[in-house]
C-alpha positions as CSV (number, residue, x, y, z in Angstrom):
1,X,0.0,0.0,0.0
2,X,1.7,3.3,-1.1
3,X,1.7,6.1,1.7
4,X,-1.4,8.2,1.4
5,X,-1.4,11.5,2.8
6,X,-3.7,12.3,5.7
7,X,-6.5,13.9,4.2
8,X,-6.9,11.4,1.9
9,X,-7.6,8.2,4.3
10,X,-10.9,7.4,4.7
11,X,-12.6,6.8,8.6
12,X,-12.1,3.3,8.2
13,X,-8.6,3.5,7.6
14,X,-8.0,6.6,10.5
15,X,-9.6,4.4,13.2
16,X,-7.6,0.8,12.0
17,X,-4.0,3.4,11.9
18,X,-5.6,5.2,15.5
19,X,-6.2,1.4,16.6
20,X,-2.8,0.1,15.6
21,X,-1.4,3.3,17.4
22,X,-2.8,2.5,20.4
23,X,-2.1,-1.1,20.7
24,X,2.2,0.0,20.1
25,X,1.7,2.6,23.0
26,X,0.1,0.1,25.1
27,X,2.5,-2.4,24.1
28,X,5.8,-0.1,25.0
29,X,3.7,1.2,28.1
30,X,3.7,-2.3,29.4
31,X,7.4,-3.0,28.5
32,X,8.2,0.2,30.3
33,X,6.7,-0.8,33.0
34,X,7.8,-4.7,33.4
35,X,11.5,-2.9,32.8
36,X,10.7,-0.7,36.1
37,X,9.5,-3.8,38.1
38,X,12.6,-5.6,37.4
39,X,14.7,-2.9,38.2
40,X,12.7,-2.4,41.8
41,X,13.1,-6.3,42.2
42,X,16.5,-6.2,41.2
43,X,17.3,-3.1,43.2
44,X,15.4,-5.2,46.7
45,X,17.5,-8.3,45.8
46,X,20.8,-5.8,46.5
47,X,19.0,-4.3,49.8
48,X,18.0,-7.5,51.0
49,X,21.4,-9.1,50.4
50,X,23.2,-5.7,52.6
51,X,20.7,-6.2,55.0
52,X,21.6,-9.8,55.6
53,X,25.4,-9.4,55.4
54,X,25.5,-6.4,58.4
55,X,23.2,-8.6,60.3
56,X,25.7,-11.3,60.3
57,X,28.5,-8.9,60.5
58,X,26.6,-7.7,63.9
59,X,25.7,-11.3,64.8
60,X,29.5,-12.4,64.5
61,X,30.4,-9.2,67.3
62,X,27.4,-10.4,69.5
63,X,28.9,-14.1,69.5
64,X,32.6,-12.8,69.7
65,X,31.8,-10.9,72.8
66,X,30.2,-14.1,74.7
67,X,26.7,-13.4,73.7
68,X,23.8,-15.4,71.9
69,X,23.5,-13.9,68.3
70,X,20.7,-14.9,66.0
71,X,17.4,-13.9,64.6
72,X,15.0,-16.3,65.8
73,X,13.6,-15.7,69.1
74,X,14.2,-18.9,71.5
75,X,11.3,-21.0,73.2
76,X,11.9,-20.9,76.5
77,X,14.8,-18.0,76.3
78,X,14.9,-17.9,80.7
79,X,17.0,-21.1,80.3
80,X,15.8,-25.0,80.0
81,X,12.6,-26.3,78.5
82,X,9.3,-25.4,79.1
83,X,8.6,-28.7,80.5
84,X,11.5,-28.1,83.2
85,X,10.1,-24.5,83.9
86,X,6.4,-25.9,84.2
87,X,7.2,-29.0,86.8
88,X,9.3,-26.6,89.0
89,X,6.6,-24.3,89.4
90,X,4.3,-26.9,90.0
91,X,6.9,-28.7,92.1
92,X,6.9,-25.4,94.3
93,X,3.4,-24.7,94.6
94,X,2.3,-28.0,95.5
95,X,-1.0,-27.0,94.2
96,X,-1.5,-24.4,91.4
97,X,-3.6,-23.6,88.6
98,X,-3.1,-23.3,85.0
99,X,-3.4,-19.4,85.3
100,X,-1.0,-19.3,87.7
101,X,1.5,-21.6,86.1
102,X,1.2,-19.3,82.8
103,X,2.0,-16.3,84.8
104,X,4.5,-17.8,86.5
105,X,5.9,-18.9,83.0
106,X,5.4,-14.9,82.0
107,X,7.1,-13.4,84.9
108,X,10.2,-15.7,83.9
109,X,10.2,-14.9,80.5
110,X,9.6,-18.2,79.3
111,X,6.8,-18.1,75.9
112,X,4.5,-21.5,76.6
113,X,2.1,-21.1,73.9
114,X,1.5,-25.3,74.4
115,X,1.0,-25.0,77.9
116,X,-1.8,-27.5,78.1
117,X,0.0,-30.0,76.0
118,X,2.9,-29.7,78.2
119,X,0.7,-30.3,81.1
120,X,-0.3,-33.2,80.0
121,X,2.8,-34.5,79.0
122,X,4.2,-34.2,82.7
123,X,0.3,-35.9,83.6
124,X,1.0,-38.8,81.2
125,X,4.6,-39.2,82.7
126,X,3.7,-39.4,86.0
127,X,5.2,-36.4,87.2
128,X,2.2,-33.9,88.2
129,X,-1.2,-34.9,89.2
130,X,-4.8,-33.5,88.2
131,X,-7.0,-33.7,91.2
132,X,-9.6,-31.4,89.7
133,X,-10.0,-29.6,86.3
134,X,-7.4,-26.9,85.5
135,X,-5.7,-27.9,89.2
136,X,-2.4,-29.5,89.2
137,X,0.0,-31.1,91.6
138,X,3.2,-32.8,92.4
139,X,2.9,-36.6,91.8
């Protein structure tokens, strides 16, 4: 098709060349923008990677100076087990509730989010008894 000048296309032919217009500015608008995604991506991947490395720079110090580096947060950071914590409170009391024991655990720090399994672990074990719902002692 030989070039025609403007004035001579017909409506047809202005909306398929408006259409086709449309559909390459779309096209480059979305390749634009999947360049600027990688580039963020890319540009997180570097953060991320900084991030880590001063945290195990920082780690390393913590260790080399006698203390516990790390990110996760330890069960039972007071010291021991849960389990240990939970029969020496019970061991103590000589009677105690479950409320109790949980502040107990609280006050020493210790996270017991399976208190009750614990509980009956010790129960099943032979080490504490249940003489009434939510009431444990010494076996």
């Amino acid at each position: 098709m030989a070039k025609k000048n403007l004035s001579e296309l017909t409506s047809d032919e202005l909306y398929e060349l408006a259409r086709a217009r449309e559909e390459q500015e779309a096209a480059e608008a979305k390749e634009a923008t999947r360049a600027r995604i990688d580039a963020l991506r890319a540009t997180k991947r570097e953060l991320l990677a900084r991030h880590r490395r001063e945290l195990a720079e920082i780690d390393a110090e913590i260790r080399s100076l006698g203390g516990r580096g790390g990110r996760a947060k330890r069960r039972g950071s007071a010291g021991g087990n849960v389990t240990d914590h939970v029969l020496e409170i019970v061991t103590k009391a000589k009677k105690i509730s479950t409320r109790e024991i949980k502040d107990e655990l609280e006050g020493r720090g210790v996270v017991a989010n399976n208190l009750a399994q614990t509980l009956a672990y010790l129960k099943r074990q032979g080490k504490v008894a249940s003489p009434a719902r939510s009431i444990y002692t010494p076996a």
